[in-house]
C-alpha positions as a Markdown table, in Angstrom:
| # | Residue | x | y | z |
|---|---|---|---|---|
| 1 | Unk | 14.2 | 16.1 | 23.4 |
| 2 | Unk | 16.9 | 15.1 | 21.2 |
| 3 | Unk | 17.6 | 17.0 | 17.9 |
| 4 | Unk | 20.3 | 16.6 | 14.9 |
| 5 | Unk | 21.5 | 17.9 | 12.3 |
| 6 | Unk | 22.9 | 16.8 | 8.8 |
| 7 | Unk | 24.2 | 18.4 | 6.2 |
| 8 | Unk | 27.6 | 18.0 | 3.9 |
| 9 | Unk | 28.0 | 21.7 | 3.9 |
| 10 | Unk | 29.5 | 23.4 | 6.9 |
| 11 | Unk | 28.5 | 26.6 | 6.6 |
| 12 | Unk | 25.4 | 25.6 | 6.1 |
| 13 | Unk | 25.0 | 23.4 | 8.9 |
| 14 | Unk | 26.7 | 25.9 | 11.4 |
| 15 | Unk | 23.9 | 28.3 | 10.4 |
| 16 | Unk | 21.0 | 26.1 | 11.3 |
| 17 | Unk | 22.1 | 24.6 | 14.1 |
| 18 | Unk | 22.9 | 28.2 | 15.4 |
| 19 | Unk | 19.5 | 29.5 | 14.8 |
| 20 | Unk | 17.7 | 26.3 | 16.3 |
| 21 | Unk | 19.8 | 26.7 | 19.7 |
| 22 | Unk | 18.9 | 30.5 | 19.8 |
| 23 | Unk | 15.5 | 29.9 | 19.8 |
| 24 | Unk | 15.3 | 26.7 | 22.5 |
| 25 | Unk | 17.6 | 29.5 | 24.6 |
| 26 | Unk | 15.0 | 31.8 | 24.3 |
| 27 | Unk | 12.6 | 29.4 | 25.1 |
| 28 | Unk | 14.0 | 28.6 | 28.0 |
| 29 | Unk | 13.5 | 26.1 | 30.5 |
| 30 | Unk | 15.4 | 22.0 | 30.1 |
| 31 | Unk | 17.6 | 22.6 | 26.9 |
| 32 | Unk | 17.1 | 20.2 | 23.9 |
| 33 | Unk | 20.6 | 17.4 | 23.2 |
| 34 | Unk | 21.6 | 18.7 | 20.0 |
| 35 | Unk | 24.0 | 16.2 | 17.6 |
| 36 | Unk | 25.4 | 16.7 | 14.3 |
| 37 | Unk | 26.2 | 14.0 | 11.2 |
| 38 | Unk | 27.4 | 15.0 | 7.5 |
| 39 | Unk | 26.2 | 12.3 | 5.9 |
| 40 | Unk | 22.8 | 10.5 | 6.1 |
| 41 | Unk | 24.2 | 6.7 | 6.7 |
| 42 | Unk | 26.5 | 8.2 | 9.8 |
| 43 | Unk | 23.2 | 9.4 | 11.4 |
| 44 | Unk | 21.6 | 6.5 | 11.1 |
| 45 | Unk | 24.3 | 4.2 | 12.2 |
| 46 | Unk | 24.5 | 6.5 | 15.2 |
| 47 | Unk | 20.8 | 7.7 | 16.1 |
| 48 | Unk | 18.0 | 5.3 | 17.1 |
| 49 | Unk | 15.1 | 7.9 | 18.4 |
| 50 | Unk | 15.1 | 11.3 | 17.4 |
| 51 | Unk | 12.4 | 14.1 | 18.1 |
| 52 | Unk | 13.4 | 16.8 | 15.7 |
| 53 | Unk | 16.0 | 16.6 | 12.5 |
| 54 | Unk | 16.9 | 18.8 | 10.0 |
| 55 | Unk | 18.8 | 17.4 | 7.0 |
| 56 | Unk | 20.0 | 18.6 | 3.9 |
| 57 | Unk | 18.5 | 16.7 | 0.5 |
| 58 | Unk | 21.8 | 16.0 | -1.3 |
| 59 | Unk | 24.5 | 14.7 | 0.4 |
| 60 | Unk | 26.5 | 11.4 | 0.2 |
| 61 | Unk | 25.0 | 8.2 | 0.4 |
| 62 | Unk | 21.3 | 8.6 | 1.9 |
| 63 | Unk | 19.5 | 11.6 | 0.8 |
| 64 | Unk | 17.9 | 13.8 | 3.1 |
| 65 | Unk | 14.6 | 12.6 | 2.0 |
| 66 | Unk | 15.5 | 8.8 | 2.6 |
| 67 | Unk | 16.9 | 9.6 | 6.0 |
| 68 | Unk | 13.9 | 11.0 | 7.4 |
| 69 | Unk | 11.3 | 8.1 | 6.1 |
| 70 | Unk | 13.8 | 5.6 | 7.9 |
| 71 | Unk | 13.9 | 7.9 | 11.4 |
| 72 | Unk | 10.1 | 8.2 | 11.1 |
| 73 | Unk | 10.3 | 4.2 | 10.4 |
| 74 | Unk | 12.2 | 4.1 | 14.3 |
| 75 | Unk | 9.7 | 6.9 | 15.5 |
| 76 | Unk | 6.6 | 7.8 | 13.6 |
| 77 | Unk | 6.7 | 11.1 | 15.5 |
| 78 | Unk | 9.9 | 12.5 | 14.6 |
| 79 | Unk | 9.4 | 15.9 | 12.9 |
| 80 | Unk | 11.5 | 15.7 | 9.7 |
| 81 | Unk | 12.0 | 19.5 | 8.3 |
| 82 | Unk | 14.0 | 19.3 | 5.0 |
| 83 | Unk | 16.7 | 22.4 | 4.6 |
| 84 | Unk | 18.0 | 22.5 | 0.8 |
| 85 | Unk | 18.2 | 25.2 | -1.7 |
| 86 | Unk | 16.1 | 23.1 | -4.7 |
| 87 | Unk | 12.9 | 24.2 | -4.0 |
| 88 | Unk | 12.1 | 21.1 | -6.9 |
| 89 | Unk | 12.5 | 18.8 | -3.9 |
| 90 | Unk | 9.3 | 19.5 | -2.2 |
| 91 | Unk | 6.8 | 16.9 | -3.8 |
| 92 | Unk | 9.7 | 14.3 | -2.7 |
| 93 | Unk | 9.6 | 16.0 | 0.3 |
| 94 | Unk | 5.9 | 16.2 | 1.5 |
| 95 | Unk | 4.7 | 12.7 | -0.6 |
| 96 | Unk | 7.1 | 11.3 | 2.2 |
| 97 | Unk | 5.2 | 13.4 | 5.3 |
| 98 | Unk | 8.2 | 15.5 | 6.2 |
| 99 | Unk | 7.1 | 18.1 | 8.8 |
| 100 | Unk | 8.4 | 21.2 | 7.1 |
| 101 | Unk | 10.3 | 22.2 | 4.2 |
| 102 | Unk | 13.0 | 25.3 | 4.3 |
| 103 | Unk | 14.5 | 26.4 | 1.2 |
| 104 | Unk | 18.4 | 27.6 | 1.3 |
| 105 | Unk | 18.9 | 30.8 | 2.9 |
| 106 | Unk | 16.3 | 29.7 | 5.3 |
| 107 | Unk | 14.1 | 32.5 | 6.6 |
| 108 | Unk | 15.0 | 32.8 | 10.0 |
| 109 | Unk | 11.6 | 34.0 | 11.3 |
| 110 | Unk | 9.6 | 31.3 | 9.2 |
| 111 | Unk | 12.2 | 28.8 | 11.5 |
| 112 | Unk | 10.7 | 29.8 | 14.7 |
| 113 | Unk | 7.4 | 29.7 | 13.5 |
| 114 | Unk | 7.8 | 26.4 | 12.5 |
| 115 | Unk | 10.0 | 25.2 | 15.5 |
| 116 | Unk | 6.9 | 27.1 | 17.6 |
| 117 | Unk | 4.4 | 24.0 | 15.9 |
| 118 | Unk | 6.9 | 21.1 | 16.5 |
| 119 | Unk | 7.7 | 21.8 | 20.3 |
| 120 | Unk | 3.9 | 21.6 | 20.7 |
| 121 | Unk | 3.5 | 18.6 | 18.9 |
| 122 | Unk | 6.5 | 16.9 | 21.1 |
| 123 | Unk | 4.6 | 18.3 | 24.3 |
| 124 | Unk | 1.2 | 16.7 | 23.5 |
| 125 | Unk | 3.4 | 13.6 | 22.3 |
| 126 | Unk | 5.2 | 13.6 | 25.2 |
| 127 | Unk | 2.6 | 13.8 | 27.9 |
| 128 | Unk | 2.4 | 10.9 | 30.3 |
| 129 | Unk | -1.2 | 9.0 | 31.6 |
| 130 | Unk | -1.2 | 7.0 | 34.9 |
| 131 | Unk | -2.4 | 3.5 | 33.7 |
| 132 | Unk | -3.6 | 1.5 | 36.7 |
| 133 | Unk | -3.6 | -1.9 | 36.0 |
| 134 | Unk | -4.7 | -5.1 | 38.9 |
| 135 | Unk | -1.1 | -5.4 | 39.3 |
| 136 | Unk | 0.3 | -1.8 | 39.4 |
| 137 | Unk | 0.7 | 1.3 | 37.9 |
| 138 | Unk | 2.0 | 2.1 | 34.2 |
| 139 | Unk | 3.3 | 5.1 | 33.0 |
| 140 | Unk | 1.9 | 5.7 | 28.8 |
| 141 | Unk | 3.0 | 8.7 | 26.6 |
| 142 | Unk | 0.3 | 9.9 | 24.5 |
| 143 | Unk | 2.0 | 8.8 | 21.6 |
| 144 | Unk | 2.0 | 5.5 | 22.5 |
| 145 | Unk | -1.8 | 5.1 | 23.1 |
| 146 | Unk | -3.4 | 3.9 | 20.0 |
| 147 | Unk | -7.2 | 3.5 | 21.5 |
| 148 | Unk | -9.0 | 2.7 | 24.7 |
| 149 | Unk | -11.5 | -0.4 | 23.8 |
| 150 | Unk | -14.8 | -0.9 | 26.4 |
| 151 | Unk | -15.1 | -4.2 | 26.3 |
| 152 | Unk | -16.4 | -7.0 | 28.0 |
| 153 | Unk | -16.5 | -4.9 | 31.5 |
| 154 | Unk | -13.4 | -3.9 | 31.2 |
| 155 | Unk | -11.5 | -1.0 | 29.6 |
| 156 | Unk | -8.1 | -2.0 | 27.6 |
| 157 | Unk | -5.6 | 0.7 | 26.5 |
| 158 | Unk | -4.0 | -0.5 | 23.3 |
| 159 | Unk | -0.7 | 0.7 | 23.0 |
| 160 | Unk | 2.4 | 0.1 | 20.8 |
| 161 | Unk | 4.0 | -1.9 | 23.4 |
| 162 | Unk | 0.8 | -4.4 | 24.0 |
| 163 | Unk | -2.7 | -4.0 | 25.9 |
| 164 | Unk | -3.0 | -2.8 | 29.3 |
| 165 | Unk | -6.4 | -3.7 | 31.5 |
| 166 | Unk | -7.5 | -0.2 | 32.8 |
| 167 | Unk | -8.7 | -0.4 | 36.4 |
| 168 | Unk | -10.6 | 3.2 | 35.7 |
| 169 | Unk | -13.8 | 2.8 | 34.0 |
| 170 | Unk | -14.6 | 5.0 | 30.5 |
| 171 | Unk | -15.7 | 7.9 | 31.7 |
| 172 | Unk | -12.3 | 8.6 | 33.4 |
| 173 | Unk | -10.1 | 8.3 | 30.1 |
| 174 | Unk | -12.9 | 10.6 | 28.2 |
| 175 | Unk | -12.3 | 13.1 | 30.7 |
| 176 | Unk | -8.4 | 12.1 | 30.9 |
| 177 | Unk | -7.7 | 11.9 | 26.9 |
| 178 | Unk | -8.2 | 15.3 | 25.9 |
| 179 | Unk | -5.7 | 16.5 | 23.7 |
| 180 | Unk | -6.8 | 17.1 | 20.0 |
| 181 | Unk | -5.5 | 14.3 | 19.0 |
| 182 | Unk | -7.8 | 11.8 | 20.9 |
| 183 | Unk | -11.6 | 11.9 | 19.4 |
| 184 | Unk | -14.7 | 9.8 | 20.8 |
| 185 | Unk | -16.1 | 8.0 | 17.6 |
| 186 | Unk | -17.9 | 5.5 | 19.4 |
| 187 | Unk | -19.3 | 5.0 | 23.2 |
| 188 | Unk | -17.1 | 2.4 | 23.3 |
| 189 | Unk | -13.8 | 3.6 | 21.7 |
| 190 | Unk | -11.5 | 6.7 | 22.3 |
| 191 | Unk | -8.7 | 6.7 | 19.4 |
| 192 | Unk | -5.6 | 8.5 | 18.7 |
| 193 | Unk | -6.0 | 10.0 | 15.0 |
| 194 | Unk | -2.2 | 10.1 | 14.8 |
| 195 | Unk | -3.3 | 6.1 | 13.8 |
| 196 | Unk | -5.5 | 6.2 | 11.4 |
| 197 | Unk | -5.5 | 4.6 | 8.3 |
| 198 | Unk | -9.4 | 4.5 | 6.6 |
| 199 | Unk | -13.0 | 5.8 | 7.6 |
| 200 | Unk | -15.5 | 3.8 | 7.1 |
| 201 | Unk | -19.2 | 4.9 | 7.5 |
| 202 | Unk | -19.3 | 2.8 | 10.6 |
| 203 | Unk | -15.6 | 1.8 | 11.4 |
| 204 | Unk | -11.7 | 2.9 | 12.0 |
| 205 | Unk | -9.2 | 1.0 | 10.4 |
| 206 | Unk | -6.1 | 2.0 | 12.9 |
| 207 | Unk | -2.7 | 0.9 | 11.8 |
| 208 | Unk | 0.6 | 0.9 | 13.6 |
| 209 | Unk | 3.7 | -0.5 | 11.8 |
| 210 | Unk | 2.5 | -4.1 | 10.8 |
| 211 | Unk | -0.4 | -4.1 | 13.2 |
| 212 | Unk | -4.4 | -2.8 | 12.9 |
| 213 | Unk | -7.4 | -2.9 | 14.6 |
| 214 | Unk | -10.9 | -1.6 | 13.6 |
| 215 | Unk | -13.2 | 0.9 | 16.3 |
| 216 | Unk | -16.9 | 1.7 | 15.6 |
| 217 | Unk | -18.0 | 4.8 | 14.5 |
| 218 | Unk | -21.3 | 6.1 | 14.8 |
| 219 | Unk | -22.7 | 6.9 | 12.1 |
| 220 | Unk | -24.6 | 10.4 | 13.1 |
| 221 | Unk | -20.4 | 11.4 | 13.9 |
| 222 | Unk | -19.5 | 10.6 | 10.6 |
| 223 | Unk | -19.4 | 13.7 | 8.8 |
| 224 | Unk | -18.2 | 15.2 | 12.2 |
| 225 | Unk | -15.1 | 12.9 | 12.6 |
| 226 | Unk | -14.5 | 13.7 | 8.9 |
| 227 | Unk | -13.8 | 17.5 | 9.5 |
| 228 | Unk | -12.4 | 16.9 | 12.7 |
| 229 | Unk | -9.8 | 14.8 | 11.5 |
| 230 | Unk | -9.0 | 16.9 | 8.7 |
| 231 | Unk | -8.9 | 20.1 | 10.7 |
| 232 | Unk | -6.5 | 17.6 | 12.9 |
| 233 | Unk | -3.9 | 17.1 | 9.6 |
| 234 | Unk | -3.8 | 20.6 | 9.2 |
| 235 | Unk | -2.8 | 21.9 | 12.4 |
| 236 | Unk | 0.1 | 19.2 | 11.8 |
């Protein structure tokens, strides 16, 4: 896991940083790779995949608010939280899906809480399938499966990277894909909801970056999928 920090002030920035490596030291266990920028335009420069930032709204050059959209460009699963003291920030702030919002003195309890939500995001992100393919065996974060596709007698794992010919038939990756962020709209389909873009009545629009594919949905599991997914963005 690799986190930063950025922030023109500090004081500031010595206080969040201190508080985040308190609580992955009470944690415990492999210890996050921390890193920290003053300015928004360094951190880019400098930082291609991040897991967890926390950055400051006004500082010099990129705002806090434009340097998260363009990390989440690099990795849509980044959790963005936004430290400032201008509470008036928080539209911005959430109109561009930031994870979390802290207003200046930060609440260090509220911290861990939220920190508690984003380490189990990363560890459902950041869970690895087994893909065996004809010609060998591929290792595939959750994160980067986008569906698994039935089709003609053969089972394809779309992911980010390109489509992988599953050896396994469907009713191993229903049983395999069971975090909450997998859902079973279709016999044939198994998508990620982290990808979705529009329901339908009977299909998925599923969009990653400049690319989209449509699954079937039943419709008896329309209304179902509905409050699923929802219940889905708010536990994010």
């Amino acid at each position: 896991m690799r986190i930063v920090f950025c922030d023109d002030d500090p004081a500031a920035l010595a206080q969040v940083r201190h508080a985040v490596e308190g609580y992955f030291r009470d944690l415990g266990g492999t210890q996050p790779e921390f890193a920290q920028y003053d300015d928004g335009d360094t951190l880019l420069e400098q930082e291609r995949w991040v897991d967890i930032a926390f950055l400051d709204v006004e500082m010099p050059g990129s705002s806090g608010i434009e340097t998260g959209v363009k990390l989440k460009q690099r990795n849509p699963f980044t959790k963005v939280f936004i430290v400032t003291a201008y509470p008036d920030y928080l539209d911005d702030a959430m109109g561009a899906q930031m994870f979390r919002f802290l207003t200046k003195p930060f609440d260090p309890q509220r911290l861990r809480m939220n920190l508690d939500k984003a380490v189990q995001q990363y560890l459902q992100d950041s869970r690895v399938y087994p893909v065996v393919t004809d010609t060998g065996v591929v290792m595939c974060r959750a994160e980067q499966i986008i569906c698994v596709v039935a089709a003609q007698r053969r089972v394809q794992i779309h992911t980010q990277d390109g489509i992988l010919l599953s050896t396994d038939n469907m009713d191993h990756w229903k049983n395999t894909l069971t975090l909450p962020c997998f859902y079973i709209p279709h016999r044939s389909y198994i998508i990620n909801m982290r990808f979705v873009s529009v329901i339908g009545k009977d299909k998925i629009l599923l969009k990653f970056g400049d690319r989209q594919m449509e699954a079937y949905l039943t419709r008896r599991r329309y209304t179902h999928f509905k409050d699923c997914f929802l219940q889905y963005l708010e536990r994010g």
